[in-house]
C-alpha positions in Angstrom: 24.4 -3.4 4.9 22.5 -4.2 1.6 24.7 -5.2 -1.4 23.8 -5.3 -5.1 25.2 -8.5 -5.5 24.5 -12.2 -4.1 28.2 -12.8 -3.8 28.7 -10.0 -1.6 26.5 -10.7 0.8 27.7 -14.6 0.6 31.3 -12.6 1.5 29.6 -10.8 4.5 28.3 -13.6 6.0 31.4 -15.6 5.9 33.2 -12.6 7.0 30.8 -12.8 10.2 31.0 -16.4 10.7 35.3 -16.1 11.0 34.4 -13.3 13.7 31.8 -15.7 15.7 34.0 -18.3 15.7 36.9 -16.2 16.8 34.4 -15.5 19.9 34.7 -19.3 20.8 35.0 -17.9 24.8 31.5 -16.1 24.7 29.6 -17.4 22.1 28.2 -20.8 20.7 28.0 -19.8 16.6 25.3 -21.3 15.2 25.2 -21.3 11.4 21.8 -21.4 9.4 22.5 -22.1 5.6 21.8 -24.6 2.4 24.8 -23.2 0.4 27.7 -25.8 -0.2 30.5 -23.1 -0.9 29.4 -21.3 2.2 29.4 -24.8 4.2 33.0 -25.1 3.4 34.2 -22.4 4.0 32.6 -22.5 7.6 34.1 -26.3 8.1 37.8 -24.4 6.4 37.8 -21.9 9.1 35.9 -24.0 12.1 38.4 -26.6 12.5 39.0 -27.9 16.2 36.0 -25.1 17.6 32.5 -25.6 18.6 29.6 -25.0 16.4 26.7 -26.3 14.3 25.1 -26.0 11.1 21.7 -25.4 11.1 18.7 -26.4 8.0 15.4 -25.7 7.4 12.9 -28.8 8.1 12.6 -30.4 4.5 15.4 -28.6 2.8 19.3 -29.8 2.5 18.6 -33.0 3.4 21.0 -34.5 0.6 23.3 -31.4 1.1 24.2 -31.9 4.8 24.4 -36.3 4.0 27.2 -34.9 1.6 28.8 -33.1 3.8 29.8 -35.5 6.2 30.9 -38.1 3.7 33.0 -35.3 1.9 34.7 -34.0 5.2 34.9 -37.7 6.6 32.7 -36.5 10.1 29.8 -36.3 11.5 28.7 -32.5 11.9 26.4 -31.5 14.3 23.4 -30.2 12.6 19.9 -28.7 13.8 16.5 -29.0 11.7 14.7 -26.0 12.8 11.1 -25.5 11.6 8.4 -22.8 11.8 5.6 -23.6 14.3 2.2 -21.3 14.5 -0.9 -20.6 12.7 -1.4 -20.2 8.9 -1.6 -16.4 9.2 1.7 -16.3 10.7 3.1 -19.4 8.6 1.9 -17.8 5.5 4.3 -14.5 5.0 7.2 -16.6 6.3 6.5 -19.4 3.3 6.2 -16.5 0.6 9.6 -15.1 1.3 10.8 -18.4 1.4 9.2 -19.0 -1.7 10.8 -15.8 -3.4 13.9 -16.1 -2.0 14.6 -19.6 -2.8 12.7 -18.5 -6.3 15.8 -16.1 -7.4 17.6 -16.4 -9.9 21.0 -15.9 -7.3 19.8 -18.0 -5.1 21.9 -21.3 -4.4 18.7 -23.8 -4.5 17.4 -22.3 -7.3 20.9 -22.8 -9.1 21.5 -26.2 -7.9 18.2 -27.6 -9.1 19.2 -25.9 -12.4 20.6 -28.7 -14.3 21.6 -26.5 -16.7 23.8 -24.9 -14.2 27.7 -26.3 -14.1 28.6 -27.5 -10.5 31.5 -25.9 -10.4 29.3 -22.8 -11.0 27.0 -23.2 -8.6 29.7 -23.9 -5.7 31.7 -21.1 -6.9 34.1 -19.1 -4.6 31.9 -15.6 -4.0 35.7 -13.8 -3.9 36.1 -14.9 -7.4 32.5 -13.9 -9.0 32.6 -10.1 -6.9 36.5 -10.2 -8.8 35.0 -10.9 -12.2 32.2 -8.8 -12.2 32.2 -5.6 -14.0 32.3 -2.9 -10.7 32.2 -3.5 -7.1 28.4 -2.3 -7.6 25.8 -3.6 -9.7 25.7 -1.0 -12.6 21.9 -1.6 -13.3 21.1 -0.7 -9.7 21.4 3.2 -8.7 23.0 4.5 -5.6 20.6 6.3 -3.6 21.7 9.7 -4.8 20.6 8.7 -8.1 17.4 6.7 -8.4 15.5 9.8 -10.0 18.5 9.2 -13.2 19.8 12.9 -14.9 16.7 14.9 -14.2 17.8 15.5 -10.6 19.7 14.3 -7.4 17.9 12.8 -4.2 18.0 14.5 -1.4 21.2 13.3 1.4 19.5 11.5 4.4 20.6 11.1 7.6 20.4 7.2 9.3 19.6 7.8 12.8 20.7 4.5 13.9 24.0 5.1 12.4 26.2 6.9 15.2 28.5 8.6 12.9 25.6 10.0 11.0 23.5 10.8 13.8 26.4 12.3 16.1 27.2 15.3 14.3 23.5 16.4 14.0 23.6 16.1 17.7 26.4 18.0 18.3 25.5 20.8 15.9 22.1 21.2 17.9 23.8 21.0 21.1 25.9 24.2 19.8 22.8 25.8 18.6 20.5 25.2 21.8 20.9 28.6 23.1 21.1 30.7 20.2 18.5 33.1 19.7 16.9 34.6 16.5 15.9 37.8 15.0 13.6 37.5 12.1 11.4 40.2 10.8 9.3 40.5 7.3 11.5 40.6 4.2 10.9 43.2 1.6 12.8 43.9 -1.0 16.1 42.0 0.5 15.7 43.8 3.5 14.4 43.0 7.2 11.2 45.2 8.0 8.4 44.9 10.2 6.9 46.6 13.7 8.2 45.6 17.1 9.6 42.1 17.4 7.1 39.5 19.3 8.7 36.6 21.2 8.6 32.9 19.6 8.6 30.3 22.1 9.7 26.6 22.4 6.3 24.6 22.0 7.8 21.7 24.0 9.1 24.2 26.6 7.0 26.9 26.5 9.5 28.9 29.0 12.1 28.9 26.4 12.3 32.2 24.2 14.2 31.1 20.7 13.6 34.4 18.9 11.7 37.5 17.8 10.0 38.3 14.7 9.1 41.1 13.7 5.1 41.4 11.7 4.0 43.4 9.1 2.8 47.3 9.0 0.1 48.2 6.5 3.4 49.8 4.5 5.4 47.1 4.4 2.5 45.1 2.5 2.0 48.0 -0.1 5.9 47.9 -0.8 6.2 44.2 -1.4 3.5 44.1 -3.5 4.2 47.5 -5.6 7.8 45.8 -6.1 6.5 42.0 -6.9 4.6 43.3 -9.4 6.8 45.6 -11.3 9.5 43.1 -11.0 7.6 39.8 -12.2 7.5 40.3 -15.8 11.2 40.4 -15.9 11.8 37.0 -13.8 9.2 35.7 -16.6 11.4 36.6 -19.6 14.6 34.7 -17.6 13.0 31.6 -18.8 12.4 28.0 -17.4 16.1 26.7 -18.1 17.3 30.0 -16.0 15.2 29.8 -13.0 15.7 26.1 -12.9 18.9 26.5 -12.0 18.2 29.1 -9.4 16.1 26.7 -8.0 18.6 23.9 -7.7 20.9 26.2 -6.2 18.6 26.7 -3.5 17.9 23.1 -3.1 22.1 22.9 -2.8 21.6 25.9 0.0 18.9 24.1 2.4 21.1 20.9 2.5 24.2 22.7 3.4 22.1 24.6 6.3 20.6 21.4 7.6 21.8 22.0 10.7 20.0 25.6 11.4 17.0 24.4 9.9 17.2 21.3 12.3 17.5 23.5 14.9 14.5 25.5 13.8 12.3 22.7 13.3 13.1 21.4 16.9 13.0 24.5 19.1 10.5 26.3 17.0 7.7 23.7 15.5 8.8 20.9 17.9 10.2 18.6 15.9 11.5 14.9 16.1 14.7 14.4 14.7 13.3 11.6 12.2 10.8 14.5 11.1 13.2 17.2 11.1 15.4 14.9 8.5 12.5 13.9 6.5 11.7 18.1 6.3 14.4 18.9 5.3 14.8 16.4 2.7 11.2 17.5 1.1 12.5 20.7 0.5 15.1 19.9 -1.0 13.4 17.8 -3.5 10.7 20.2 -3.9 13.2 22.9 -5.3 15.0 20.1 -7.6 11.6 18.8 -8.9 10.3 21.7 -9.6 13.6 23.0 -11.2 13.4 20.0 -13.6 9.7 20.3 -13.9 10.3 24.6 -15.3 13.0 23.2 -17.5 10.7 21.3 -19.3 7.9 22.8 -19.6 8.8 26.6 -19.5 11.9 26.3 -21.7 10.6 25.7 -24.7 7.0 26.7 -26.2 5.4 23.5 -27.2 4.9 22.6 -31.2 1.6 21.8 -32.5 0.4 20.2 -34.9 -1.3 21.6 -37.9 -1.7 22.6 -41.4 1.2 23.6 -43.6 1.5 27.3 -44.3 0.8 28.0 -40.4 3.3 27.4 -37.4 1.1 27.1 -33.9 2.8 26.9 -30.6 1.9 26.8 -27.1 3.7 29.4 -24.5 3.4 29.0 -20.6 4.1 31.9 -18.6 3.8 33.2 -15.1 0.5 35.1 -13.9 1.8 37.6 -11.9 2.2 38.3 -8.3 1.3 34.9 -6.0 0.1 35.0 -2.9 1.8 32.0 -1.1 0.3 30.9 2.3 2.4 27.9 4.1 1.1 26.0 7.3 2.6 25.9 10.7 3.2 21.6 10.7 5.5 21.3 7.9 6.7 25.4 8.3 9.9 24.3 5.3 8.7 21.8 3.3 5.3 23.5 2.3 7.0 27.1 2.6 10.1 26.6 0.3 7.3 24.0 -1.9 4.8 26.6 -2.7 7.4 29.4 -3.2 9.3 27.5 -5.5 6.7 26.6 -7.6 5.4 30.0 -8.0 8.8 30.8 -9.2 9.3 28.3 -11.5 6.8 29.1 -13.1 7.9 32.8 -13.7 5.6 34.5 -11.0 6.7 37.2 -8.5 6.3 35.6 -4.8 5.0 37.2 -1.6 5.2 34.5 1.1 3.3 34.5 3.9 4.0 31.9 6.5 1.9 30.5 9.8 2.4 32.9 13.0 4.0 30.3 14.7 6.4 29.2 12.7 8.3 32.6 11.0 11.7 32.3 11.8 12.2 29.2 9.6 10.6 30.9 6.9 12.6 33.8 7.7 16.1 31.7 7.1 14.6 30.0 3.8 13.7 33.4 1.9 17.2 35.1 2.8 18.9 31.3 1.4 16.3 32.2 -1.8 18.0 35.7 -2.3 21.6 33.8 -1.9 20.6 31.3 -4.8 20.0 34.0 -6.9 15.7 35.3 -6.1 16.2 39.0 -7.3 15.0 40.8 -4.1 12.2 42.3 -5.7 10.8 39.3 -6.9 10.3 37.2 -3.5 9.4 39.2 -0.7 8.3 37.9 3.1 5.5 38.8 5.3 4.9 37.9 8.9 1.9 38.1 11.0 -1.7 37.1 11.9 -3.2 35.3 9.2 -6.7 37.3 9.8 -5.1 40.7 9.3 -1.9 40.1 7.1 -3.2 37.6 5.2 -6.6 38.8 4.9 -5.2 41.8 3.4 -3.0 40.1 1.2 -6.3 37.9 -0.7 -7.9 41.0 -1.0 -5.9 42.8 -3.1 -6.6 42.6 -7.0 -2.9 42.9 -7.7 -2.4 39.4 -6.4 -3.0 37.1 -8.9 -3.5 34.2 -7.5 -3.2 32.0 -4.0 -1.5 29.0 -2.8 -2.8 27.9 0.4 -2.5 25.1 2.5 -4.4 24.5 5.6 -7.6 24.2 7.2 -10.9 24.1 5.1 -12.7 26.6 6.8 -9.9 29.0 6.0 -9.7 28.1 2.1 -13.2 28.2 1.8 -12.7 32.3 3.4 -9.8 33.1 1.0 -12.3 31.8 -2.3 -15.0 33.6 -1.2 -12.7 36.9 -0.8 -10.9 35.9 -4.3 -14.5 35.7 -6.0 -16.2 38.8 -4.4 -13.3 41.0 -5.8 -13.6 43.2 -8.6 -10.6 42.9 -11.7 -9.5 39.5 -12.9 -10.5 36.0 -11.9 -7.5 35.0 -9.8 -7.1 30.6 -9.1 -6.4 29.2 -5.6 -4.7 26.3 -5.3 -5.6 24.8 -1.9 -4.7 21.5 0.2 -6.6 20.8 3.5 -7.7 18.3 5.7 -8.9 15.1 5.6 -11.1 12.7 7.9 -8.2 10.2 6.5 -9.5 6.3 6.9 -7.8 3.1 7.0 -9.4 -0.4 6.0 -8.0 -3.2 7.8 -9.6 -6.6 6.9 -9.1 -10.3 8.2 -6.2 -10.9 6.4 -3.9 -8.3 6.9 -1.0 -9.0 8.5 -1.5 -7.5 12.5 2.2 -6.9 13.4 2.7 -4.6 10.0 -0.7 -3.0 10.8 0.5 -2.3 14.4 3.5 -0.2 12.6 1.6 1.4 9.9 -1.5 2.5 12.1 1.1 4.2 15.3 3.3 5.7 12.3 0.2 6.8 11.0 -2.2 8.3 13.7 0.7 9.5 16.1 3.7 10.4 13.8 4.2 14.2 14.3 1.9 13.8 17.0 -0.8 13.7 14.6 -0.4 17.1 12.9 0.1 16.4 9.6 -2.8 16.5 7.2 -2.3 13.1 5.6 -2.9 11.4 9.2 -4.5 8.5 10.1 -7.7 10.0 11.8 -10.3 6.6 11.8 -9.3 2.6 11.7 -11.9 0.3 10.2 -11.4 -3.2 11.4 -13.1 -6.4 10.6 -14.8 -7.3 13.5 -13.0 -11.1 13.0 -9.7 -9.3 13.5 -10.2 -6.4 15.7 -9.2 -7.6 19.5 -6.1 -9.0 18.1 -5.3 -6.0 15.9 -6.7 -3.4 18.5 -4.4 -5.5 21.7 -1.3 -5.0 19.4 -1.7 -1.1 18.6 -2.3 -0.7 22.3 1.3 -2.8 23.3 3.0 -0.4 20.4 2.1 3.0 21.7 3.0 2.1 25.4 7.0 1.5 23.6 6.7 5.3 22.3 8.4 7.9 23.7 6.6 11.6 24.4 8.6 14.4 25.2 11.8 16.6 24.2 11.4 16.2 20.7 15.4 17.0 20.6 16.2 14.0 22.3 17.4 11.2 20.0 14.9 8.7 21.9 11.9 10.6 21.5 8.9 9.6 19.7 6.2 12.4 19.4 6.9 15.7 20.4 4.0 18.6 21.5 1.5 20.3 20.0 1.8 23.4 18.2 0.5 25.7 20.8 -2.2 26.2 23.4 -4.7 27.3 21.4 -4.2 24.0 19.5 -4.2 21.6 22.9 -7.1 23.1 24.4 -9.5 21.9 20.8 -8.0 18.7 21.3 -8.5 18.1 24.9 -12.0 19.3 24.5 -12.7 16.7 21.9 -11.3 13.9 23.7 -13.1 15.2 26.8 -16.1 14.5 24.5 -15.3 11.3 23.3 -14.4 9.7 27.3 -17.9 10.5 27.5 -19.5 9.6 24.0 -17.1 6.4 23.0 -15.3 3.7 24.7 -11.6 4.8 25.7 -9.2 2.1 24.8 -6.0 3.7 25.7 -4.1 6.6 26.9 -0.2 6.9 26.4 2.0 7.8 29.0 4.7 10.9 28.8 7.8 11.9 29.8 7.9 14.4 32.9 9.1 17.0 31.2 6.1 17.3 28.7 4.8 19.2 31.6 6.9 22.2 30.4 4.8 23.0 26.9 2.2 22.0 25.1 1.6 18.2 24.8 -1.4 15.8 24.2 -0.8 12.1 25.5 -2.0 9.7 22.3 -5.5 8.6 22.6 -7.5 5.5 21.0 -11.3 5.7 20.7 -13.5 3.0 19.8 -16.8 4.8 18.2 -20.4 3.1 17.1 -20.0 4.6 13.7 -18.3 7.5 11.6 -21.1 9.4 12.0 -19.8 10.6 15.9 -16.4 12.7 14.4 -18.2 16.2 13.5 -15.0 17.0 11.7 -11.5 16.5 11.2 -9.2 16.3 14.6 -5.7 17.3 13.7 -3.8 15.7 16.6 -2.5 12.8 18.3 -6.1 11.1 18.4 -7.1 7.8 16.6 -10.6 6.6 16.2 -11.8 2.5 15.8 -14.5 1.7 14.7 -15.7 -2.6 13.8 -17.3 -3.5 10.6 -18.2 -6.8 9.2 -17.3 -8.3 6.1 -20.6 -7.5 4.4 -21.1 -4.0 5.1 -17.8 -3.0 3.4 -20.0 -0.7 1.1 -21.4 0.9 3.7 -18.0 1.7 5.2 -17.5 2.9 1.9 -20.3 5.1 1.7 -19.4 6.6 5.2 -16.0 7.3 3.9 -17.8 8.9 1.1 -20.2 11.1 2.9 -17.7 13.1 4.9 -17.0 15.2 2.0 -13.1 14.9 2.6 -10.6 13.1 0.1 -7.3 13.6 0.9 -5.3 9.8 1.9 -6.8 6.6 2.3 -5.0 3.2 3.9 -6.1 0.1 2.7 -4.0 -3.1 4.5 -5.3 -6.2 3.0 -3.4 -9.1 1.1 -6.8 -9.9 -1.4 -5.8 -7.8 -4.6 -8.8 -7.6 -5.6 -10.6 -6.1 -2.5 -7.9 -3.5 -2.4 -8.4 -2.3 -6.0 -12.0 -2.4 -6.1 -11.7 -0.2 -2.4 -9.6 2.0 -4.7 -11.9 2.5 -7.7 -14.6 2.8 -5.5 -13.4 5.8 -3.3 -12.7 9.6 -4.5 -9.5 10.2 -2.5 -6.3 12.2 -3.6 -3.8 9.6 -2.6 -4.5 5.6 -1.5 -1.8 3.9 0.1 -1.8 -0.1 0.2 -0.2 -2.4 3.0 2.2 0.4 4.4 1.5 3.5 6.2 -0.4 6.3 4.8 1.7 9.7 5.3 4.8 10.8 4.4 4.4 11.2 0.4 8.0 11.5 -1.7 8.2 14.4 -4.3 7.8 13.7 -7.7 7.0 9.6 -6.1 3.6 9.8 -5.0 2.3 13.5 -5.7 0.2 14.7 -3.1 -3.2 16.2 -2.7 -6.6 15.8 -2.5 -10.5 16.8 -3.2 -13.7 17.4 -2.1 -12.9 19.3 1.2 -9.9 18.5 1.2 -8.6 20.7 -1.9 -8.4 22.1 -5.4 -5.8 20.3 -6.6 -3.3 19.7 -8.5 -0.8 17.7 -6.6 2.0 19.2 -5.1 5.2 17.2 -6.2 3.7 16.5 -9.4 3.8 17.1 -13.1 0.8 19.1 -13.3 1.3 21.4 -10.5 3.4 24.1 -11.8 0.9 24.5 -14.8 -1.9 25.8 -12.2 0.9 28.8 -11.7 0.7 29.7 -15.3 -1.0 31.4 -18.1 -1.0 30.0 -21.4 -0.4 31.9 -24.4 -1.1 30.3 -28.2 1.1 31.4 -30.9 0.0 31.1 -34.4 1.8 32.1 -37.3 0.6 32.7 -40.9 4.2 31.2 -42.8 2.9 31.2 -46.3 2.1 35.2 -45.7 6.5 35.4 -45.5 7.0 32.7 -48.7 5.3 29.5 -47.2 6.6 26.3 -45.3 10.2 26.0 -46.4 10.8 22.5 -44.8 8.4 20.7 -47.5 11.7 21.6 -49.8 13.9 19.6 -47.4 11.4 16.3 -47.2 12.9 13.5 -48.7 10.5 10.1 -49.1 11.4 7.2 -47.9 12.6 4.8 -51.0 
């Protein structure tokens, strides 16, 4: 566990110690430490039993001398010390350094002659008894690090067995259940004859139907969406905020169907499927606090007396809202929400592959209060239903995310219609690079890179598509990706053990096998992972490394489980930079470097939507790091942030002649200051 206080970890680890040397009959306990009150306590409860103490070469030298003249024996002690080169030395010296730096800390305290003894050697029992709460009250539990604006989203530790236990059993319930979903319009299921939705990682398995949309069911929704948006408008900010938190409350008590979605239906890991869910959730809460703010009151502006001037935001009508297949809830519920926040009518249209989930998160909309009229859901092709949907002038405006080619299509059709200028807010791809120089450290970028290129097996548009390595660096760094992606596991992504899952669906495997057909032939193969047997039943890609001359050889983005190396030297870091640069693409950017000011300087020096320093580069937190890019790789503004609701709006100016009605009446009220 991690405490909020020094003593109670000083109370854990003595806790442990009593329980080691209770084990005298299978264990030897071995006790690393330089604090005096935990020393005694160990020699209290050790007496007659085998151990040792065990200090740090250099450190408690005086410390351990005391403790055999205070306890009248010699106690065994080992001087351990850390042996390697300066790169590996280095980190280990720097914790040490801040650790032993803390104000908590027992050496700090000791050499603080200002410090009592008796303080310093205090009993940890007593200081956790004389402290205000259990709990550090300046440090927030996890439920409440974003303070009274909103809650965080419940997580689920997979390494915890009676967290992760009753997720397994509630998808072992589910396995077989099967699913009707059909287009939504006006609170009621519509739509031709239902099409089978299959299992990507067993494409034998049939989890559902869902029914598309007929040419009337698209004239109703958007007849009704329109007549019924100027009335969600007038409910306000304040009012659909808490619609929207409702609905955030309804996704987390229905984490188990949406878990079960996410696996069968868009293939899922169980780490993704948690993190999913948990984006949703805190899409609908941020935006909820996001409409409070700014659409429940007009804004005040300044002025001259005799004139009041205020600023009203409003909804723009009837939004077109079209979500992607690889993040089917999070993207879905994100862009629907916002549209409603910001008083628009909503007609969501979600990827072919993935309808049912979208299916169960517009009927938990209607529960949390979503007038029927004002949200309605269409399913089907994206080149008929959708196309159909961008053409019509009573849309007012489009939130898309995918693929470039396809945003570039919906803004051409948006600016070739007749009737008002309607805005598209769109988030695509991204050639997505990481810079990796001599003095990062290898094992972190080992993590960061797999996590990176192969997490969601590569489908998710912040993905790590091309490493950069110094050339100084790059066996070492290169060996150590390869020995991590041999420990991941590809298969059943509803297996607790599993690492990457499939791809969406054929169509989808059969671009990426071509490309890495390409690449065995056009760039050096450096690895290949190995998968489960049973990815033979649907539609999985092994992981693949390539090591490539030059960015140049990627014609465009890959959106799969496919990592490209490429080696650079020191001094032609601005040419790397100018690479990066001339794809066009700006979406995330991974920087792993301990020189501060090579990091910043790569960050000033690049036009991307999100950088990401010494840690991986996906998985952006609501409201934390808002997320988005440019160039080819969007519009903006960045979803999960505080300027993305105002791209849903209109703004209206108020201004208001006072002295025409008898003048400003709070001049009568000022009062100067004495």
């Amino acid at each position: 566990p991690v405490f909020t206080r020094k003593p109670s970890t000083d109370i854990c680890y003595l806790y442990t110690a009593a329980r080691m040397l209770e084990a005298q009959d299978a264990i030897y306990p071995q006790f690393a430490t330089h604090n005096a009150n935990t020393i005694a306590a160990i020699m209290h409860m050790a007496s007659g039993k085998h151990f040792e103490f065990q200090k740090l070469h250099g450190m408690g030298e005086l410390l351990y001398k005391a403790v055999s003249k205070v306890f009248g024996q010699t106690v065994r002690t080992r001087t351990y010390a850390p042996v390697g080169l300066h790169e590996d030395l280095l980190p280990y010296l720097v914790r040490r350094l801040l650790e032993n730096g803390a104000n908590s800390s027992f050496v700090n305290r000791f050499m603080d002659a200002s410090v009592p003894v008796e303080e310093v050697a205090g009993d940890p029992v007593d200081a956790i008894k004389s402290a205000p709460a259990l709990r550090h009250t300046l440090i927030p539990t996890p439920e409440d690090i974003y303070g009274a604006e909103r809650k965080n989203s419940k997580g689920c530790n997979l390494m915890d067995r009676t967290q992760y236990e009753p997720l397994m059993a509630a998808l072992d319930e589910r396995k077989d259940h099967s699913y009707k979903a059909a287009c939504i319009v006006a609170g009621i299921d519509v739509g031709g004859d239902p099409v089978p939705v299959t299992n990507p990682a067993n494409i034998s398995e049939t989890i559902g139907t869902a029914s598309e949309a007929r040419d009337e069911d698209i004239e109703t929704a958007i007849s009704r969406a329109q007549a019924a948006q100027a009335q969600w408008n007038l409910l306000g900010g304040v009012e659909r905020g808490k619609v929207l938190r409702a609905m955030g409350d309804a996704i987390e008590a229905d984490r188990d169907i949406f878990a079960d979605l996410l696996v069968r239906e868009a293939g899922k890991t169980l780490s993704d499927v948690i993190a999913e869910v948990r984006e949703a959730v805190d899409f609908c809460r941020y935006y909820a606090a996001r409409a409070e703010e700014q659409f429940g009151a007009p804004i005040n502006l300044p002025g001259p007396t005799g004139e009041k001037n205020q600023l009203h935001l409003a909804g723009r009508g009837t939004f077109l809202c079209i979500a992607p297949w690889n993040f089917p809830l999070a993207i879905f519920v994100g862009q629907v929400a916002a549209a409603l926040a910001a008083g628009n009518a909503v007609i969501a249209k979600p990827a072919e592959q993935t309808p049912i989930v979208a299916w169960h998160a517009v009927k938990l909309f209607h529960k949390a209060g979503v007038p029927a009229d004002v949200l309605h859901l269409l399913l089907g092709d994206g080149a008929r239903v959708g196309a159909k949907l961008v053409a019509d002038e009573r849309v007012s405006g489009v939130a898309f995310t995918g693929s470039t080619e396809t945003a570039k299509i919906i803004n051409r059709t948006l600016a070739n219609r007749d009737g008002a200028i309607a805005p598209l807010i769109a988030e695509t791809g991204g050639q997505n690079v990481m810079i990796v120089d001599s003095t990062a450290l290898p094992e972190q970028v080992s993590d960061d890179v797999i996590q990176s290129a192969f997490g969601s097996a590569g489908q998710r548009c912040s993905a790590l598509r091309v490493l950069f390595v110094q050339d100084s660096v790059a066996d070492k760094v290169i060996d150590m990706i390869k020995g991590a992606l041999k420990e991941r596991v590809i298969g059943n992504p509803a297996k607790l053990t599993t690492d990457i899952g499939p791809i969406i669906d054929a169509e989808a495997l059969e671009n990426l096998q071509a490309h890495c057909a390409r690449m065995t032939d056009e760039a050096k193969l450096v690895a290949v992972a190995e998968m489960e047997p049973e990815a033979q039943q649907g539609t999985f890609l092994a992981p693949h490394i390539f090591e490539l001359e030059s960015l140049d050889q990627l014609e465009r983005e890959v959106f799969g489980p496919v990592l490209h190396v490429v080696r650079f030297k020191p001094e032609d870091m601005e040419k790397v930079v100018k690479q990066i640069g001339d794809t066009g693409y700006g979406l995330t950017f991974g920087v792993h470097s301990r020189l501060e000011e090579r990091w910043h300087d790569l960050f000033k020096k690049t036009n991307i939507g999100n950088t990401y320093i010494n840690r991986n580069m996906v998985g952006a937190v609501v409201g934390v790091q808002p997320f988005g890019g440019e160039g080819l790789s969007g519009t903006g503004p960045k979803a999960g942030g505080p300027h993305y609701l105002l791209r849903f709006a209109a703004e209206h100016t108020l201004t208001i002649n006072t002295a025409a009605v008898g003048g400003n009446a709070e001049l009568f009220s000022m009062d100067e200051e004495a």
